[in-house]
mmCIF file of the N, C-alpha and C atoms, coordinates in Angstrom:
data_MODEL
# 
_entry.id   MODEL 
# 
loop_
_atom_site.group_PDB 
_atom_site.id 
_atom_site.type_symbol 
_atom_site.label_atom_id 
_atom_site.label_alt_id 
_atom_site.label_comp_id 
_atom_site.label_asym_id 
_atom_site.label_entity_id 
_atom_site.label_seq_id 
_atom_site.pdbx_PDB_ins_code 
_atom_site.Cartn_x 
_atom_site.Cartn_y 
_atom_site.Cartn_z 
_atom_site.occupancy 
_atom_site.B_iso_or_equiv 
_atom_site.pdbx_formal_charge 
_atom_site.auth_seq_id 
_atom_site.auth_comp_id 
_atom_site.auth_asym_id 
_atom_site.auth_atom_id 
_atom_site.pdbx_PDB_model_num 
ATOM 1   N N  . UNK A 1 1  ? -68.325 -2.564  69.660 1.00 0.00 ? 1  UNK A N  1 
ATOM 2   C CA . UNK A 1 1  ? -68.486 -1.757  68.463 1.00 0.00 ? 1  UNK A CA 1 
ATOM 3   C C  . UNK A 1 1  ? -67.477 -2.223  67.407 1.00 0.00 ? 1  UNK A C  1 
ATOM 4   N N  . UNK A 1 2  ? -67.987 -2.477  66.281 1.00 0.00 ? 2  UNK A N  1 
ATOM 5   C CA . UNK A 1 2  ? -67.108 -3.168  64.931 1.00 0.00 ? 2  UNK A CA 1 
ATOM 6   C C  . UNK A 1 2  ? -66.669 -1.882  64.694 1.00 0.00 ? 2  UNK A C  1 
ATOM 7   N N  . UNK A 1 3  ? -65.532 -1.454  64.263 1.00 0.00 ? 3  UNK A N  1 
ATOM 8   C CA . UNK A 1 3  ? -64.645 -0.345  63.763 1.00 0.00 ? 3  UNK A CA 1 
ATOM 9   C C  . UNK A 1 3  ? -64.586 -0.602  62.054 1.00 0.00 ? 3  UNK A C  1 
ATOM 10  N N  . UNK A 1 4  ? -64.837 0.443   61.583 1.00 0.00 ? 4  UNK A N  1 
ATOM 11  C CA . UNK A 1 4  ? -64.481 0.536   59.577 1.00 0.00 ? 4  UNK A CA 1 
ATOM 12  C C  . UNK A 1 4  ? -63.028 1.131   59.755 1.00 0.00 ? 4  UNK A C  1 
ATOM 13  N N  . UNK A 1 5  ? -62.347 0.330   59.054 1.00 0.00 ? 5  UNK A N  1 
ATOM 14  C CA . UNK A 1 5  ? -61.083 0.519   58.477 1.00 0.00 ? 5  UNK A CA 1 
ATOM 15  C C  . UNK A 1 5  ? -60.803 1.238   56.735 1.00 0.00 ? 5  UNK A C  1 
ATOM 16  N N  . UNK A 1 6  ? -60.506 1.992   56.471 1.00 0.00 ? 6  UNK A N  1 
ATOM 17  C CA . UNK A 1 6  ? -60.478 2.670   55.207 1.00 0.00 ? 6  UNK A CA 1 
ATOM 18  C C  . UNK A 1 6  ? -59.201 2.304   54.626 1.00 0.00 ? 6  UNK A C  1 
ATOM 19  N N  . UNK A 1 7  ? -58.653 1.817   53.474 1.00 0.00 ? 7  UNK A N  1 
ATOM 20  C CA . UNK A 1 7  ? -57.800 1.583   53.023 1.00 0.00 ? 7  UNK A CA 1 
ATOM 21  C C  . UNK A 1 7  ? -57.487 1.725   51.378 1.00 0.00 ? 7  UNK A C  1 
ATOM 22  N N  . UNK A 1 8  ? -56.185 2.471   50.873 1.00 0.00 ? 8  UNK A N  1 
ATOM 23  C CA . UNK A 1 8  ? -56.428 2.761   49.730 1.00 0.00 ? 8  UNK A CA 1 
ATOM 24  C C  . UNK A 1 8  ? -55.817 1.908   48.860 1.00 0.00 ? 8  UNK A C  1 
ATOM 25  N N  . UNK A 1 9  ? -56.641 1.514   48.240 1.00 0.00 ? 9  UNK A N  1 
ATOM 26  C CA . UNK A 1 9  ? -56.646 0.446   46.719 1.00 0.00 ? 9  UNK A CA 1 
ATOM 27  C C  . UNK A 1 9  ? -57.335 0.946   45.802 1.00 0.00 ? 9  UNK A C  1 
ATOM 28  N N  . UNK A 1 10 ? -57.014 -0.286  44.571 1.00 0.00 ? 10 UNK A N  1 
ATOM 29  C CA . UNK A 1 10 ? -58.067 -0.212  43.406 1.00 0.00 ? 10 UNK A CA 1 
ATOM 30  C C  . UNK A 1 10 ? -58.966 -1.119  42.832 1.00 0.00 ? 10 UNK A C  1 
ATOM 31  N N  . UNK A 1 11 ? -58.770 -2.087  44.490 1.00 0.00 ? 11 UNK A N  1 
ATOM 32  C CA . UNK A 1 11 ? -60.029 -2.854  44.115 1.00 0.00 ? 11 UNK A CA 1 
ATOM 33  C C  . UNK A 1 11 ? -59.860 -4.102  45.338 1.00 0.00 ? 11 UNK A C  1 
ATOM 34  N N  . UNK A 1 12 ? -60.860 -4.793  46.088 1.00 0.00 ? 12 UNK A N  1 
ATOM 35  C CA . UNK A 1 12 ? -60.587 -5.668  46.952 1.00 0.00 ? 12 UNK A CA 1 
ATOM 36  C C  . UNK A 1 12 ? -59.753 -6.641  46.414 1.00 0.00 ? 12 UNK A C  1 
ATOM 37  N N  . UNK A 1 13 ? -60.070 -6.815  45.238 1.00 0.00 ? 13 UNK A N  1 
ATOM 38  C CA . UNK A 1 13 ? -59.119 -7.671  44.446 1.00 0.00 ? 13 UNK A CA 1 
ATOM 39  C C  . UNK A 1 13 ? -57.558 -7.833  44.747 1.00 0.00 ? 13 UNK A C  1 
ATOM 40  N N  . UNK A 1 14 ? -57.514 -6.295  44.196 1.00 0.00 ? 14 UNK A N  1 
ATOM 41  C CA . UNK A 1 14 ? -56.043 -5.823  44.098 1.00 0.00 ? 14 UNK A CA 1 
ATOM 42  C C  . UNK A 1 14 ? -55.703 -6.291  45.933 1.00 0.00 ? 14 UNK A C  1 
ATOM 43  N N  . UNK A 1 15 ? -56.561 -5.158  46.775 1.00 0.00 ? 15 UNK A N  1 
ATOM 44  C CA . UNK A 1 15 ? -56.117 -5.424  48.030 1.00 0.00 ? 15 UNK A CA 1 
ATOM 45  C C  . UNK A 1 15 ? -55.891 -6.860  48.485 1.00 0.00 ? 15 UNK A C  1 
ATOM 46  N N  . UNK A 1 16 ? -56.348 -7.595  47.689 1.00 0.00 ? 16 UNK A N  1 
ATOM 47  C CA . UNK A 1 16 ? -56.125 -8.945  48.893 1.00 0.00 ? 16 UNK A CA 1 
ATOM 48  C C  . UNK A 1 16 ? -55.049 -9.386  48.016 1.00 0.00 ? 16 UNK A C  1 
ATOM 49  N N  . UNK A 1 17 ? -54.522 -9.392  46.831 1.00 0.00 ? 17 UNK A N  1 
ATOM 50  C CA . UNK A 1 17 ? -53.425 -9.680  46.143 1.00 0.00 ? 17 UNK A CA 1 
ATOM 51  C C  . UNK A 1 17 ? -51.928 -8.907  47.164 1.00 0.00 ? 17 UNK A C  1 
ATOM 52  N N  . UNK A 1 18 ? -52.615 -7.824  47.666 1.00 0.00 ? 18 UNK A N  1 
ATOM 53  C CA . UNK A 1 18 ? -50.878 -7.051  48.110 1.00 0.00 ? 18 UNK A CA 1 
ATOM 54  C C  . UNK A 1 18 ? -51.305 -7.868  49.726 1.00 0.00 ? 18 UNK A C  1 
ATOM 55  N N  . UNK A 1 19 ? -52.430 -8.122  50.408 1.00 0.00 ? 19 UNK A N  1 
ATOM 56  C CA . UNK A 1 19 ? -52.108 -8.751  51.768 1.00 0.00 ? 19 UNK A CA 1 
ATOM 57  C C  . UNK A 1 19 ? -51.062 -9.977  51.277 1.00 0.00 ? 19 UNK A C  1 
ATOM 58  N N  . UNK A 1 20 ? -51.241 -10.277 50.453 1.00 0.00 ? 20 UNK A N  1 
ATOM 59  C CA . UNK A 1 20 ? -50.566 -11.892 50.584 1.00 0.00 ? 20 UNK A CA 1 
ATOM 60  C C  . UNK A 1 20 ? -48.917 -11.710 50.288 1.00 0.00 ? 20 UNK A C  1 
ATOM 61  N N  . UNK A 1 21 ? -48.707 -10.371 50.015 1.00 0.00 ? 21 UNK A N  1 
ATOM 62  C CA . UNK A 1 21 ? -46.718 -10.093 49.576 1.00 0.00 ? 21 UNK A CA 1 
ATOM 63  C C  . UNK A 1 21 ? -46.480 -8.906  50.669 1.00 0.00 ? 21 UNK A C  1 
ATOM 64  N N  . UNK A 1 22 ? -47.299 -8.576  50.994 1.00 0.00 ? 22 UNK A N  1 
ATOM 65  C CA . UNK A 1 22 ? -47.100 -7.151  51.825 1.00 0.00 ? 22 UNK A CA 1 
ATOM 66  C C  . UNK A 1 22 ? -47.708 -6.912  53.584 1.00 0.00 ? 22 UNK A C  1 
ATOM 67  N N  . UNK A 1 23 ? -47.229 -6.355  53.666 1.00 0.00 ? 23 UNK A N  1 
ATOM 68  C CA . UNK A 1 23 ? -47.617 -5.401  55.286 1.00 0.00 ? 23 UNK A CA 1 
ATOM 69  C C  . UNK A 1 23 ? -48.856 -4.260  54.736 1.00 0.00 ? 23 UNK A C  1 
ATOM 70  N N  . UNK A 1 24 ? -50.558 -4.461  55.054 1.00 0.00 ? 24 UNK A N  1 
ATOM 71  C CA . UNK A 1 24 ? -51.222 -3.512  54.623 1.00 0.00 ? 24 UNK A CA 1 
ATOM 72  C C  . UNK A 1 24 ? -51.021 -2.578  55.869 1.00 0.00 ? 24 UNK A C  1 
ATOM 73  N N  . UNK A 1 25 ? -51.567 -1.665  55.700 1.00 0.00 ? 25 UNK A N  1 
ATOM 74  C CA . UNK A 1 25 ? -52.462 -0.867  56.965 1.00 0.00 ? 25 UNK A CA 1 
ATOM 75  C C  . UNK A 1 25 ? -53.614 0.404   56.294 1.00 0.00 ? 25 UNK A C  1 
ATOM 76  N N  . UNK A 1 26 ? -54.720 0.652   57.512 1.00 0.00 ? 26 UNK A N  1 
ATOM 77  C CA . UNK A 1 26 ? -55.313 1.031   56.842 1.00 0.00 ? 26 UNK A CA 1 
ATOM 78  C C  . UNK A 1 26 ? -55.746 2.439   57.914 1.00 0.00 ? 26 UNK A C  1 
ATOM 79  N N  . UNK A 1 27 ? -56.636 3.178   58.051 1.00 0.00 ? 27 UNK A N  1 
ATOM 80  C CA . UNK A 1 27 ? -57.073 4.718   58.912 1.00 0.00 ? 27 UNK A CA 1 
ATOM 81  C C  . UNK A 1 27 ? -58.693 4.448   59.656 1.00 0.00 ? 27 UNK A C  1 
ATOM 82  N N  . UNK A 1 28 ? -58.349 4.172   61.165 1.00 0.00 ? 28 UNK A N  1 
ATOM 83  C CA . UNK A 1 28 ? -59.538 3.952   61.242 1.00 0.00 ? 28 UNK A CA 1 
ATOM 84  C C  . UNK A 1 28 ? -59.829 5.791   62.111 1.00 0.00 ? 28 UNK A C  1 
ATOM 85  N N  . UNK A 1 29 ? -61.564 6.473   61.176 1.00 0.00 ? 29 UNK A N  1 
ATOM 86  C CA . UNK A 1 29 ? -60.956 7.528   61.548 1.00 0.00 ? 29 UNK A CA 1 
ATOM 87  C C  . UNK A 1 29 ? -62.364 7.964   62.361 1.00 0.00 ? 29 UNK A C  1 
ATOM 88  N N  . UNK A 1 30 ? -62.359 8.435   63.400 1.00 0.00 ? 30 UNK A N  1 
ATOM 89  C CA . UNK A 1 30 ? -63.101 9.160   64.525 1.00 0.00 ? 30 UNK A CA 1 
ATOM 90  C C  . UNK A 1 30 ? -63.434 10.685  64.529 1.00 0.00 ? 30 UNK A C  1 
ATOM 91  N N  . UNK A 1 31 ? -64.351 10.966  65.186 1.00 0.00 ? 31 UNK A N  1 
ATOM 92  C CA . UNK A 1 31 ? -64.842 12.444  65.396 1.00 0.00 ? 31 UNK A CA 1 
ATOM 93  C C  . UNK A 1 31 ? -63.503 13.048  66.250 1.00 0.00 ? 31 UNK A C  1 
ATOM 94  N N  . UNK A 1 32 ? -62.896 12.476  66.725 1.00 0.00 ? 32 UNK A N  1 
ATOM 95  C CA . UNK A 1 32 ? -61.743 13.378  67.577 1.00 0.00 ? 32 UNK A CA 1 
ATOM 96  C C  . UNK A 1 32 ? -60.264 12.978  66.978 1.00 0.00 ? 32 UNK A C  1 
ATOM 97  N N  . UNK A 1 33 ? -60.057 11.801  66.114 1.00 0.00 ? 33 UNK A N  1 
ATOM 98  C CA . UNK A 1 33 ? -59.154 11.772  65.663 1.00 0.00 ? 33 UNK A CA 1 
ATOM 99  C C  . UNK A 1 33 ? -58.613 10.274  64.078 1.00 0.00 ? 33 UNK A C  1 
ATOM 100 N N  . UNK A 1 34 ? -57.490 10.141  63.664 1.00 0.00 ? 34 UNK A N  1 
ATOM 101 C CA . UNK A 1 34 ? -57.942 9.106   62.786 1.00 0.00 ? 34 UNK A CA 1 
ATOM 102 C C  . UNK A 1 34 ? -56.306 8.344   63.529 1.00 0.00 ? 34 UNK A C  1 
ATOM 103 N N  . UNK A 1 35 ? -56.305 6.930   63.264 1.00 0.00 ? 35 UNK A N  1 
ATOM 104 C CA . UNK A 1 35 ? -55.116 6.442   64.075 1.00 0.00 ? 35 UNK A CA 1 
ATOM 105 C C  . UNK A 1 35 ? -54.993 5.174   62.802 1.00 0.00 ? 35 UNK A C  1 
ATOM 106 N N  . UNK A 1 36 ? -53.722 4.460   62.538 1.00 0.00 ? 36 UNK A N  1 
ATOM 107 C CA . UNK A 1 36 ? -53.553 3.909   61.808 1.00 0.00 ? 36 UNK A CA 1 
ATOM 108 C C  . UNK A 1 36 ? -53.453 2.601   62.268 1.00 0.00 ? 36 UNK A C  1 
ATOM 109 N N  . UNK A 1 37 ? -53.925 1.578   61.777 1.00 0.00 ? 37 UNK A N  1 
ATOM 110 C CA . UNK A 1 37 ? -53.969 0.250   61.908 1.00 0.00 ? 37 UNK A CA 1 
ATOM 111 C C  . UNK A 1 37 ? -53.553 -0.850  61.011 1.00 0.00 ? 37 UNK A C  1 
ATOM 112 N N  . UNK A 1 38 ? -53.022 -2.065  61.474 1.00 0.00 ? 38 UNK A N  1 
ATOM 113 C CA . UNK A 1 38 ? -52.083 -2.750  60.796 1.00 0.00 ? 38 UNK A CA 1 
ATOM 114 C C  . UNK A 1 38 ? -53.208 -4.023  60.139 1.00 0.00 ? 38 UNK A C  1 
ATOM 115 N N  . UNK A 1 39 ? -53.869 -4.376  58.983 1.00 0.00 ? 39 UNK A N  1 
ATOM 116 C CA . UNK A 1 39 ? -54.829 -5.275  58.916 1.00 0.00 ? 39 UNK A CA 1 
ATOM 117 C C  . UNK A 1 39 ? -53.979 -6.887  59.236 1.00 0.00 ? 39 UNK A C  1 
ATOM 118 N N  . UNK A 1 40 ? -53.875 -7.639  60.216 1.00 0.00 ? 40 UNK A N  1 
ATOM 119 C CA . UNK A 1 40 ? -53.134 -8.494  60.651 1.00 0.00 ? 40 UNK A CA 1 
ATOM 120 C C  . UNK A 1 40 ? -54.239 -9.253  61.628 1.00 0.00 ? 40 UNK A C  1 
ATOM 121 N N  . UNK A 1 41 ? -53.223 -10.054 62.535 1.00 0.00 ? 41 UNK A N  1 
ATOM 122 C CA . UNK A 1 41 ? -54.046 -11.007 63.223 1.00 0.00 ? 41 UNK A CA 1 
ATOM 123 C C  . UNK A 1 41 ? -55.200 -10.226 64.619 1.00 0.00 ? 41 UNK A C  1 
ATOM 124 N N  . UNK A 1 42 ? -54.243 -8.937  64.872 1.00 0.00 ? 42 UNK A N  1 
ATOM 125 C CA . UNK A 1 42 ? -55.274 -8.719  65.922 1.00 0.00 ? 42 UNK A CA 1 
ATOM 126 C C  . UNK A 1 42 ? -56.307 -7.505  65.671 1.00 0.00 ? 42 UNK A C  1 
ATOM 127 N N  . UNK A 1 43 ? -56.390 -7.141  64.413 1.00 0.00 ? 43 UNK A N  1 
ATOM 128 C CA . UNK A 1 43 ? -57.494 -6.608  64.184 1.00 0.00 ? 43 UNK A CA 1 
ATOM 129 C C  . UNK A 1 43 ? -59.034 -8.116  63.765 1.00 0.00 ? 43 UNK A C  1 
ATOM 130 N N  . UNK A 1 44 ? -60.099 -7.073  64.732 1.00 0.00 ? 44 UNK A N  1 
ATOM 131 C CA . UNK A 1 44 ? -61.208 -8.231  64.901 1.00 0.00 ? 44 UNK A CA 1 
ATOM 132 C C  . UNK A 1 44 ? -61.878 -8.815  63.733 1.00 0.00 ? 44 UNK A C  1 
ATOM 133 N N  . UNK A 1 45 ? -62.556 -9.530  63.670 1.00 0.00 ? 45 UNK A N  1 
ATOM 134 C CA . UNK A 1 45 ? -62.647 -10.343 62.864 1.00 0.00 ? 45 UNK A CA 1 
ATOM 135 C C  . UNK A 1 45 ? -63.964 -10.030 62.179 1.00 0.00 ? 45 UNK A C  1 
ATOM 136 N N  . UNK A 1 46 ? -64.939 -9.417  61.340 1.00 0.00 ? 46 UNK A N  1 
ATOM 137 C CA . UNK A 1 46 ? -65.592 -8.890  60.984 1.00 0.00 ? 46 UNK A CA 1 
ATOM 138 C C  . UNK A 1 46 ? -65.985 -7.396  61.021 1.00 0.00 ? 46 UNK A C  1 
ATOM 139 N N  . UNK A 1 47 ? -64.642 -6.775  61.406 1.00 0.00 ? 47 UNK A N  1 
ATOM 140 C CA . UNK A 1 47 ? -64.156 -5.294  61.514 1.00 0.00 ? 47 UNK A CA 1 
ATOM 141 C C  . UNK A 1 47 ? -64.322 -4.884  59.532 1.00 0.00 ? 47 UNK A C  1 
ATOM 142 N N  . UNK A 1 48 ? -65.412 -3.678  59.479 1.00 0.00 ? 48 UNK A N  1 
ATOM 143 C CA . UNK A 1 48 ? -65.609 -3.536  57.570 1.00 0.00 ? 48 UNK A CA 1 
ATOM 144 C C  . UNK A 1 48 ? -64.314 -2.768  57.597 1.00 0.00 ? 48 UNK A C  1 
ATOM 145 N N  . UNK A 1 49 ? -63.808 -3.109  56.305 1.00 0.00 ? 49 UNK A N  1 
ATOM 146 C CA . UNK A 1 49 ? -62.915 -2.426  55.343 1.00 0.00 ? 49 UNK A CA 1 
ATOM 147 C C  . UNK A 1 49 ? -63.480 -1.742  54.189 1.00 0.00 ? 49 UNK A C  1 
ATOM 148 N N  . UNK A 1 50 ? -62.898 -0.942  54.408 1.00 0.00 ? 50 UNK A N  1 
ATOM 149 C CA . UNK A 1 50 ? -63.855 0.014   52.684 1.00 0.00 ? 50 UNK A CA 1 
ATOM 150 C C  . UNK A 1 50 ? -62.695 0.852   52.140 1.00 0.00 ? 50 UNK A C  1 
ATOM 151 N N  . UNK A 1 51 ? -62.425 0.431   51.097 1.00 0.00 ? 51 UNK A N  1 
ATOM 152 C CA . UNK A 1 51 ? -61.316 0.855   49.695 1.00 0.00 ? 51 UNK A CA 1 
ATOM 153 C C  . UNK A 1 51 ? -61.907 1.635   49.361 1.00 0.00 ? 51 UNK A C  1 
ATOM 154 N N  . UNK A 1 52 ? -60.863 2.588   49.286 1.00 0.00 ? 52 UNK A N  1 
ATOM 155 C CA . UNK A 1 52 ? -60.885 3.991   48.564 1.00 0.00 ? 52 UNK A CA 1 
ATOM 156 C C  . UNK A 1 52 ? -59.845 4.315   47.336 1.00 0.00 ? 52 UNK A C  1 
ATOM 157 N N  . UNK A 1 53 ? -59.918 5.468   46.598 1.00 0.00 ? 53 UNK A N  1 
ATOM 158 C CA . UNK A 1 53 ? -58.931 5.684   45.448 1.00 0.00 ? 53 UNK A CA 1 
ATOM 159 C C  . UNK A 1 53 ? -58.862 7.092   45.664 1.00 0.00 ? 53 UNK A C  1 
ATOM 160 N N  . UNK A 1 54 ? -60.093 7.349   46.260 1.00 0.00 ? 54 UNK A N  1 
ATOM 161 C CA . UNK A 1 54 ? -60.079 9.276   46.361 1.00 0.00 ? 54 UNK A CA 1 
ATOM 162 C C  . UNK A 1 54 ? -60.228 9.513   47.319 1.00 0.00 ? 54 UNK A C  1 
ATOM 163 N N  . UNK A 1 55 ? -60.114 11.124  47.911 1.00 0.00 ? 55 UNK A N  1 
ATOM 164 C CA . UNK A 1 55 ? -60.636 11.198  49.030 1.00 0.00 ? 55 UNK A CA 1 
ATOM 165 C C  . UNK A 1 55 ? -61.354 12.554  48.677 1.00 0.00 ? 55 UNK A C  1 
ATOM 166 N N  . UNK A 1 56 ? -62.474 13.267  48.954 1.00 0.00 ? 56 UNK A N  1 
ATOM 167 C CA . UNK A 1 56 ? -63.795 14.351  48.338 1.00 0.00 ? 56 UNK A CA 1 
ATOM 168 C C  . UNK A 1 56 ? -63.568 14.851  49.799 1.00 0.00 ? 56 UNK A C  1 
ATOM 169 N N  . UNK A 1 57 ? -63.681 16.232  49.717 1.00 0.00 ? 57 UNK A N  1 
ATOM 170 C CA . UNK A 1 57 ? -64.035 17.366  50.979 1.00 0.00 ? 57 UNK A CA 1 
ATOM 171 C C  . UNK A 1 57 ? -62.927 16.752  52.093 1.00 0.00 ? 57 UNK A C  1 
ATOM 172 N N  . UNK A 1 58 ? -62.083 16.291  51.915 1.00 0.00 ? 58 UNK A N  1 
ATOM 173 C CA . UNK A 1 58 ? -61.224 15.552  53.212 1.00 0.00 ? 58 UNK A CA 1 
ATOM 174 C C  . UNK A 1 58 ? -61.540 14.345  53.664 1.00 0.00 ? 58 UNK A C  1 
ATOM 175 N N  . UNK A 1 59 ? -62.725 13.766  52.971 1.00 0.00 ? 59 UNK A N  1 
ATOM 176 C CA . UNK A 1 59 ? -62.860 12.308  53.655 1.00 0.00 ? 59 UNK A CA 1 
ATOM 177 C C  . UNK A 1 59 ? -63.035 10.873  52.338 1.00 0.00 ? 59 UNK A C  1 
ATOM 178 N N  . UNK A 1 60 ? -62.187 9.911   52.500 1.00 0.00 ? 60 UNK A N  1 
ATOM 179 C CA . UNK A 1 60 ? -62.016 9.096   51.847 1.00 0.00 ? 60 UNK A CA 1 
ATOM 180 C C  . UNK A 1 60 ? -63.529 8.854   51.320 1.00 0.00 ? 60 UNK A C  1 
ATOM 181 N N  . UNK A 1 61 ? -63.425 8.642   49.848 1.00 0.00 ? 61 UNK A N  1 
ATOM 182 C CA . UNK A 1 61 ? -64.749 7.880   49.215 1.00 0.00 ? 61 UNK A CA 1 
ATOM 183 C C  . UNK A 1 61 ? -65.022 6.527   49.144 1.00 0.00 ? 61 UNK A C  1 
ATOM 184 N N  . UNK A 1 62 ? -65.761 5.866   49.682 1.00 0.00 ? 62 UNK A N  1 
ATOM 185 C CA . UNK A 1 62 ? -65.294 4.282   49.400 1.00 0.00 ? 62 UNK A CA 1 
ATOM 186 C C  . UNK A 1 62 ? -66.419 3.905   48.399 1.00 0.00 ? 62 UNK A C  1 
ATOM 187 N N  . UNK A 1 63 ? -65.230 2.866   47.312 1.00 0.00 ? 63 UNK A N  1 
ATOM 188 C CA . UNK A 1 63 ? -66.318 2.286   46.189 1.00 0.00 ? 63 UNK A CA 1 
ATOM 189 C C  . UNK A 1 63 ? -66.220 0.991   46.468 1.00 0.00 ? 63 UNK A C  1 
ATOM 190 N N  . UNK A 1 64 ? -65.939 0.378   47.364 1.00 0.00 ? 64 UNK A N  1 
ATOM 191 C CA . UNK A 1 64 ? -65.936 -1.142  47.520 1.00 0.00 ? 64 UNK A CA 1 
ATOM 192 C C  . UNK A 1 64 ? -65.398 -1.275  49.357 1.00 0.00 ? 64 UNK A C  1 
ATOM 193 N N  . UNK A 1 65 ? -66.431 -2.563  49.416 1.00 0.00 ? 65 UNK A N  1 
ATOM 194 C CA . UNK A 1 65 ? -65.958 -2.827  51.064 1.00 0.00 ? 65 UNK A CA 1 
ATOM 195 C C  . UNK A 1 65 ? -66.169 -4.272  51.469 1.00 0.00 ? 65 UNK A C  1 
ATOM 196 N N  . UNK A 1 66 ? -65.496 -4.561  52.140 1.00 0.00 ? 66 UNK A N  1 
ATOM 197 C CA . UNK A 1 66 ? -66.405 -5.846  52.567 1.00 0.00 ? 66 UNK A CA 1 
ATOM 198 C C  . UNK A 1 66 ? -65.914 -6.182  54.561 1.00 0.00 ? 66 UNK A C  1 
ATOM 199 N N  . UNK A 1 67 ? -65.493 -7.107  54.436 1.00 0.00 ? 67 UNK A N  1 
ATOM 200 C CA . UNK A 1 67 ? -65.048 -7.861  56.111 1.00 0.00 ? 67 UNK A CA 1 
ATOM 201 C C  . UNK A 1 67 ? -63.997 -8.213  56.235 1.00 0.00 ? 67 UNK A C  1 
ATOM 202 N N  . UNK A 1 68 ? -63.007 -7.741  57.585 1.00 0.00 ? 68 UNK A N  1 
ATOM 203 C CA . UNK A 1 68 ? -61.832 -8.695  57.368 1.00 0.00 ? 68 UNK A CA 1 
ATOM 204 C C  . UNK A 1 68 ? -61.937 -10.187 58.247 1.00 0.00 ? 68 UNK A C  1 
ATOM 205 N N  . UNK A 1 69 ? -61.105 -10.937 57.419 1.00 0.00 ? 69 UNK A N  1 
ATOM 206 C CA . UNK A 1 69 ? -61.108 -12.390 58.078 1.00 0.00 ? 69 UNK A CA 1 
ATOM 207 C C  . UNK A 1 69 ? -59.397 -12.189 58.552 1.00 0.00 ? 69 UNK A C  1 
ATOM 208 N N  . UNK A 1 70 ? -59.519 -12.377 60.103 1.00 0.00 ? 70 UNK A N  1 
ATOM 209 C CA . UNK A 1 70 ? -57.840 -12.693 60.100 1.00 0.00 ? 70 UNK A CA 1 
ATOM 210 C C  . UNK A 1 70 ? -57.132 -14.151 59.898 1.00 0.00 ? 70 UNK A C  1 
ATOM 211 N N  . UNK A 1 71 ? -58.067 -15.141 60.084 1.00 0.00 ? 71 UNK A N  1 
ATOM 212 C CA . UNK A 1 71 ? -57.603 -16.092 60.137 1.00 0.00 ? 71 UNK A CA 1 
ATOM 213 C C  . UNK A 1 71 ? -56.852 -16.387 58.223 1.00 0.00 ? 71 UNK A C  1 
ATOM 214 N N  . UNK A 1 72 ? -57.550 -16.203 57.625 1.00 0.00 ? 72 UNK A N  1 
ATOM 215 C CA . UNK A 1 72 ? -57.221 -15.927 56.046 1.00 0.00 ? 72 UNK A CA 1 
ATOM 216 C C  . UNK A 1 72 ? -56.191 -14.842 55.400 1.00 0.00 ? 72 UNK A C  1 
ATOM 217 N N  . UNK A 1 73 ? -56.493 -13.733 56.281 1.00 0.00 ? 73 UNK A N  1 
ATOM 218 C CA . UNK A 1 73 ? -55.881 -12.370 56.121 1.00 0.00 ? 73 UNK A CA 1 
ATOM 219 C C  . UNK A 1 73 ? -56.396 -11.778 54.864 1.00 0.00 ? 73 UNK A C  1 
ATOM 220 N N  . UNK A 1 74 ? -57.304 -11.507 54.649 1.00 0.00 ? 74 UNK A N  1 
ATOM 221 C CA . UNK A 1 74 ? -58.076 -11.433 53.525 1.00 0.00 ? 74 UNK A CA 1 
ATOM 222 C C  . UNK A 1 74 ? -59.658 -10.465 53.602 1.00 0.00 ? 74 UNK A C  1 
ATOM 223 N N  . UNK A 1 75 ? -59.942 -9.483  52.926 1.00 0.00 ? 75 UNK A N  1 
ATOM 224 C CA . UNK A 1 75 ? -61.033 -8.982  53.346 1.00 0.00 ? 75 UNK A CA 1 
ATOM 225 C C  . UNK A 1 75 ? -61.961 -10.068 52.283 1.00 0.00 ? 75 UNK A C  1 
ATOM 226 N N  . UNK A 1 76 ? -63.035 -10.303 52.574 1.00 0.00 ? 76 UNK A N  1 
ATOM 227 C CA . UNK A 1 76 ? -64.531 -10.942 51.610 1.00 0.00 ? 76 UNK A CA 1 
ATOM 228 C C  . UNK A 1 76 ? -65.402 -10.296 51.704 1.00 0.00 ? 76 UNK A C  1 
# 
């Protein structure tokens, strides 16, 4: 099972600009709970990411998403 990772930015753009100076992490979140994850080498490799800015009724909105590549460190 591919896991969605939620992460808050303002744009994949932006996000892949702060992977390359920074430590991201992002909320991968479940019916029983949400646990935080480090987007790095051992998260899998076509695991979706979906950027958020808000979050509506308690759950993040996502306006943009795509895939992470670890080998790049980079979502596309």
């Amino acid at each position: 099972m591919i896991d969605t990772v939620y992460v808050k930015a303002e744009s994949k753009r932006a996000l892949n600009t702060r992977l390359l100076n920074e430590r991201v992490s992002g909320t991968i979140y479940t019916p029983w709970d949400a646990r935080e994850v480090e987007l790095d080498e051992k998260l899998p490799r076509g695991t979706v990411v979906k950027i958020y800015t808000k979050i509506i009724s308690g759950s993040p909105y996502a306006k943009a998403y795509g895939q992470w590549d670890p080998e790049k460190r980079r979502v596309k």
